[in-house]
N, C-alpha and C positions, 0 to 999 in steps of 0.2 A: 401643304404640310399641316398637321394634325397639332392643332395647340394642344400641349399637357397644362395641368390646374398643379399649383402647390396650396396643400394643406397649410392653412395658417400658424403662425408659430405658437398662436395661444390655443389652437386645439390641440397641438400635442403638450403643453406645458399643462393643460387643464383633462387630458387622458388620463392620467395617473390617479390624479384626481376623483374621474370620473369611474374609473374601475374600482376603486377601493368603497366608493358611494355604493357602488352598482352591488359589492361583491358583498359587503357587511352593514349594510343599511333596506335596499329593497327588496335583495332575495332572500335576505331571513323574514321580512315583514310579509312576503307574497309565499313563502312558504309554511308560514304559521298561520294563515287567512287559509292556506290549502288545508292543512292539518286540521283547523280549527270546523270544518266542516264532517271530519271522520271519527269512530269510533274510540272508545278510550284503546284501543290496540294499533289504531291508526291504518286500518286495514280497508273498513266498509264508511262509506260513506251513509253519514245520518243527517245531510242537509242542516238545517237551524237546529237542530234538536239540541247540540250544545249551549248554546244561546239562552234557548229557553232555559234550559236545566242551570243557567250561571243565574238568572233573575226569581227563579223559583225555589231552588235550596237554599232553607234558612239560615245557616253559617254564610253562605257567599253575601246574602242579603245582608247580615250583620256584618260582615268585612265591608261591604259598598257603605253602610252609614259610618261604620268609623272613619273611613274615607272621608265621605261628608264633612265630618267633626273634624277630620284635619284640615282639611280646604279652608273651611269656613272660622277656622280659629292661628290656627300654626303662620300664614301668610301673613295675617292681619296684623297677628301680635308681633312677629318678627319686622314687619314694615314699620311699626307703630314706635315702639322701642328705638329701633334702628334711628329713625326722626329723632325721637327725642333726644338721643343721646348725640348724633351730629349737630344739633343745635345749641345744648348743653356745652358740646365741645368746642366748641366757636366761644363761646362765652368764658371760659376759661384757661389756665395756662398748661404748658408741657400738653399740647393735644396728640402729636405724633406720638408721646408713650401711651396715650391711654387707648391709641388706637391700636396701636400694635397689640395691648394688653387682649383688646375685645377682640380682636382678629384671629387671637393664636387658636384658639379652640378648633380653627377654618383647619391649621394645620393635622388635627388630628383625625385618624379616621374614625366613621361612624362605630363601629364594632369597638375602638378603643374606647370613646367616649361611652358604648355601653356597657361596658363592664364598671366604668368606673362608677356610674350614676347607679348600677346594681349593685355597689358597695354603700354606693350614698344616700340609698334606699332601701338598704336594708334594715327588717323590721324589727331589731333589738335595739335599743339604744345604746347600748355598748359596743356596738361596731358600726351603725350605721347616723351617718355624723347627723343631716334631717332629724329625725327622729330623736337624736341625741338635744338638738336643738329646741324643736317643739316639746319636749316630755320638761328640759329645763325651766321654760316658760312658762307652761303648762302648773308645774310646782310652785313654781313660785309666787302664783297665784291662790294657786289651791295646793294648799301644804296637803302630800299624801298621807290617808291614814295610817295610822303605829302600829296596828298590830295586821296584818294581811295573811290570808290563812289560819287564823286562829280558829277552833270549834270547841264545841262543848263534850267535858267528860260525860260517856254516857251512863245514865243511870245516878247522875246526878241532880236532876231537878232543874236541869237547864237546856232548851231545845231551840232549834235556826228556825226563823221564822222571816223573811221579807229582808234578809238578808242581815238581821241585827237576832239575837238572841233573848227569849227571854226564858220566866221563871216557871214550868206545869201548873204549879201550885200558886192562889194568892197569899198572898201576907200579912201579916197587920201590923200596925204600931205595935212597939218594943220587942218585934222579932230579929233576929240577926241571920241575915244571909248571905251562904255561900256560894260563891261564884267560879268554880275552877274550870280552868282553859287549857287544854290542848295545842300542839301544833308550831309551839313557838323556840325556836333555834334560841339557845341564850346569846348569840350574838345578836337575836334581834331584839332584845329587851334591852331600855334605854339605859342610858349610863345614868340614870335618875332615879332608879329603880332596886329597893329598899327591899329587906328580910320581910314577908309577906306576915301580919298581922292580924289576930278576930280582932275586931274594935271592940272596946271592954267597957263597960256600964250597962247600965240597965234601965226601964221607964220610960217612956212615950219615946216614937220615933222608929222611922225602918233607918235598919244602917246595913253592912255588909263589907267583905272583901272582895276582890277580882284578882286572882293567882297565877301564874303558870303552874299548874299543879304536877310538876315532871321533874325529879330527881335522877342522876346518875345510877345512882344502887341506891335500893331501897324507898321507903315513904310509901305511904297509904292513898291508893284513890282517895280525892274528896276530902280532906283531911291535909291540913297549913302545915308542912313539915317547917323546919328549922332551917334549912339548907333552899327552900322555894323560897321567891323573889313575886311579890307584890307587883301588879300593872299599873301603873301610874297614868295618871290623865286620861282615864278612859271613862266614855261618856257615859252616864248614867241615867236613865228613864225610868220614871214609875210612873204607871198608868190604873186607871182606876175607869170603868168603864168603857173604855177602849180610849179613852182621851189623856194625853200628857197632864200630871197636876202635880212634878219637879222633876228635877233635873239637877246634877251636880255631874261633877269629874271626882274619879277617885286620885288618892293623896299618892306620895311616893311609894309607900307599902303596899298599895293596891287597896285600902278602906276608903269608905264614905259613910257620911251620917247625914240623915235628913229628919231634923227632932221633931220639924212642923207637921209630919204626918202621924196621927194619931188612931187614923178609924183602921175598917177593915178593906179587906177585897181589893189588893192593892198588886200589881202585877208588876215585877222590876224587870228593865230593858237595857241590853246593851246596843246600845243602836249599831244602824247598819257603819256607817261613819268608820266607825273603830277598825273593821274589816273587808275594807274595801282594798282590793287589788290594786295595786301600784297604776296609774296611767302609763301606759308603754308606746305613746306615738299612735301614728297612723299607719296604717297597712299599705303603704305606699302601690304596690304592687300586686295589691287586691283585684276584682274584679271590676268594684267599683272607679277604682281610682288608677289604675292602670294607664290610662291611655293619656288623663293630662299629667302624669307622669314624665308620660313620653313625651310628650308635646311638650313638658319642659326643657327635656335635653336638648330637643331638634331646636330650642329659641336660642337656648345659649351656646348652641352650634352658630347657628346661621346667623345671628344678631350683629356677628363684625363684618358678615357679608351687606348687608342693607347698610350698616353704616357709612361704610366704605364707600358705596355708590350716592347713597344721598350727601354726603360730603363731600363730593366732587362737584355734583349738582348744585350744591349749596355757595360752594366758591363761586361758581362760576354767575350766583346772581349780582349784576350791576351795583356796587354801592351807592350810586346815587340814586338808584333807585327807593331803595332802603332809608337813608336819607332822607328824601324826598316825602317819605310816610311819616318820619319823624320830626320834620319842621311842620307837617299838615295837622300835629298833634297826636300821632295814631303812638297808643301803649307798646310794649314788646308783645303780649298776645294777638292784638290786632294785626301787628308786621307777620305777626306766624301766620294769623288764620288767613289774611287777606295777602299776602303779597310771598311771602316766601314760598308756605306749599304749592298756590299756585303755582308759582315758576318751575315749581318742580314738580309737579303735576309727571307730566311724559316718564320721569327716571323711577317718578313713585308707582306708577303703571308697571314700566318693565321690572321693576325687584317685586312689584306681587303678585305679578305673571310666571316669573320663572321661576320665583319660590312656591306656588302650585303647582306649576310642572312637576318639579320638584318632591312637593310632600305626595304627587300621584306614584312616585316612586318607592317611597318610603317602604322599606325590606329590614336591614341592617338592626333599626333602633329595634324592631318589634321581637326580630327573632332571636336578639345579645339581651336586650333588657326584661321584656315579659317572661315569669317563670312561667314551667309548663303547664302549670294549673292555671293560671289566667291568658292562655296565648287564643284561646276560643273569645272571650268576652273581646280580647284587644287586637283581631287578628282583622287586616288589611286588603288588599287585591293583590299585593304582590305578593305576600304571603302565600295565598292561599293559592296562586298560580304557580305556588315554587312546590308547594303540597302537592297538588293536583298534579303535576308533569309526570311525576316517579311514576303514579299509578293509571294517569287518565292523559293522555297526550292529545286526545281532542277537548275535554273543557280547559285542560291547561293552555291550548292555543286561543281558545276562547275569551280565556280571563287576559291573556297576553292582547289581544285583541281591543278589545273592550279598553284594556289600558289606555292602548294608541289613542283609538279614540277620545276617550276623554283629556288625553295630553294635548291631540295635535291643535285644536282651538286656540291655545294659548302661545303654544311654536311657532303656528301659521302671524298669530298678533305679532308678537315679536318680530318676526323676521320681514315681517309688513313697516313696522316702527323703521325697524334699521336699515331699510331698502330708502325711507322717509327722510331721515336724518342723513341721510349720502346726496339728497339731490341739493 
């Protein structure tokens, strides 16, 4: 009689399994290696030629180094932080809110968080809160100059030069000079600022005014009407040789007097100072600055993930161990550098293993946050694989390709680790 065999009960429990592995896992990755070898129509087969063409187009080559730039910064920092702040958090009270606090970010999807950080990054400071932040600091260091936009009436005797204005003509002691200005909204003239005045006397000495020279109706180019307002505090240069030899601020009517200058050949300046454009922040989302832009969001994305795992790791070390370093005399940095990280050494491996994986990923921040003028300077391999498909279905399996590859090294560590930790 003919013995039958039964199938084990964990091969059919592990079937199901096994087909859905099989079905959305290998045959797209063996169907995109087939593709990856065919034409952008996907018709004729061009051997490596895709390949080559993913390492030798200059845009794919800048996608692969930003890549780089995330690997080598995005893990580190998010691992880094992640530490400090689990350590930090042992040290002080209510730690379970402040983790939830760092975590929630985990709940939100990448595409939400880039919209918001493209609000928080935007380049006015009136809507974008960064910017709003740095410009406030920014000022308060360096008080912005009074008058922004101001120029000179032309055909007045006064011309931009290096960004301050000065006089065509020199001067000499006991001449009086007028200085009228353009350009100025009377909301931007200070609330200190006086019926514009000639300075009256006569005998040694350059003096002058500095005006808005712009009435509603009426008034005469170049000529102090009744009704114009004086520039106040605004800096005053006379030069003599091309070298500075005084300097004042005009009064609240916009006059100055300078009685120690007597000779001749005297050039007066309004320096640049006075007219310099408001600081408006950073260009967050520039070309330059784009990408650790991103790399901020993706930290304070991921920063409650790292926590989360190295504070698990962190409980679990022995306190008499710890202990045992603090009766030996060893500081709290010593206990970090020598005893703590060690132990955690394995958990600090797998969170900057899988957050490379991870940032090899990276799609979502690039194509929500980068506008589309810097999406070239800030643009990635996923990217450029999600570009490339529409029109090129063989470098797009290419780029798809290549992804794997560079992910699966650190898949294969992991799953190595966790095969380790079971036995």
């Amino acid at each position: 009689m003919a013995r039958t065999t039964r199938a084990s009960p964990a091969v059919w429990l592990l079937a199901p399994a096994a087909l859905l592995v099989v079905t959305l896992v290998v045959y797209p990755i063996g169907h995109t290696v087939w593709w990856s070898f065919h034409d952008a129509d996907g018709r004729d087969l061009v051997g490596p030629a895709n390949y080559v063409d993913v390492v030798t187009t200059p845009h794919i080559r800048r996608a692969l180094l930003n890549n780089a730039v995330w690997i080598l910064v995005a893990p580190n920092l998010v691992t880094a932080i992640g530490l400090l702040v689990a350590v930090l958090a042992q040290r002080v009270g209510r730690t379970a809110a402040l983790r939830v606090v760092l975590f929630m970010p985990m709940a939100i999807s990448l595409v939400s968080a880039g919209i918001t950080f493209r609000l928080v990054y935007d380049a006015s400071p009136d809507r974008g809160i960064l910017n709003a932040a740095v410009v406030g600091v920014h000022d308060a260091f360096v008080p912005p100059s009074p008058y922004p936009g101001a120029r000179p009436r032309e055909g007045q005797g006064l011309v931009a030069t290096g960004g301050g204005l000065e006089t065509v003509r020199t001067v000499s002691g006991g001449e009086t000079v007028l200085l009228p200005l353009l350009g100025l909204a009377p909301g931007q003239l200070p609330a200190s600022a006086r019926p514009a005045a000639v300075p009256a006397g006569a005998g040694a000495g350059v003096r002058g005014v500095v005006w808005s020279d712009f009435t509603a109706t009426g008034g005469r180019p170049g000529v102090v009407d009744a009704r114009e307002l004086g520039l106040p505090e605004v800096e005053v240069e006379v030069l003599r040789d091309g070298a500075v030899v005084a300097r004042t601020r005009t009064a609240a009517d916009g006059t100055f007097q300078l009685p120690q200058l007597t000779g001749h050949g005297y050039v007066v300046r309004l320096a640049a100072g006075n007219f310099t454009e408001p600081f408006a922040g950073l260009t967050w989302l520039g070309p330059s600055l784009v990408t650790p832009a991103m790399i901020g969001v993706y930290i304070w994305i991921w920063t409650g993930f790292a926590m989360v795992l190295i504070t698990v790791a962190a409980a679990a070390i022995p306190k008499e161990t710890v202990e045992a370093a603090r009766v030996d005399g060893a500081g709290e940095w010593q206990i970090l550098r020598r005893v703590t990280v060690p132990l955690m050494r394995p958990t600090i491996v797998v969170v900057l293993l899988t957050l490379t994986v991870n940032v090899l990923k990276v799609f979502d921040l690039v194509l929500v946050v980068a506008p589309e003028s810097a999406q070239g300077p800030a643009s990635v391999l996923a990217l450029e694989m999600w570009r490339s498909s529409f029109t090129d279905i063989g470098r797009g399996s290419a780029l798809g390709v290549l992804l794997l590859v560079l992910a699966l090294p650190g898949v294969l560590f992991n799953i190595h680790r966790l095969r380790r930790s079971e036995r």
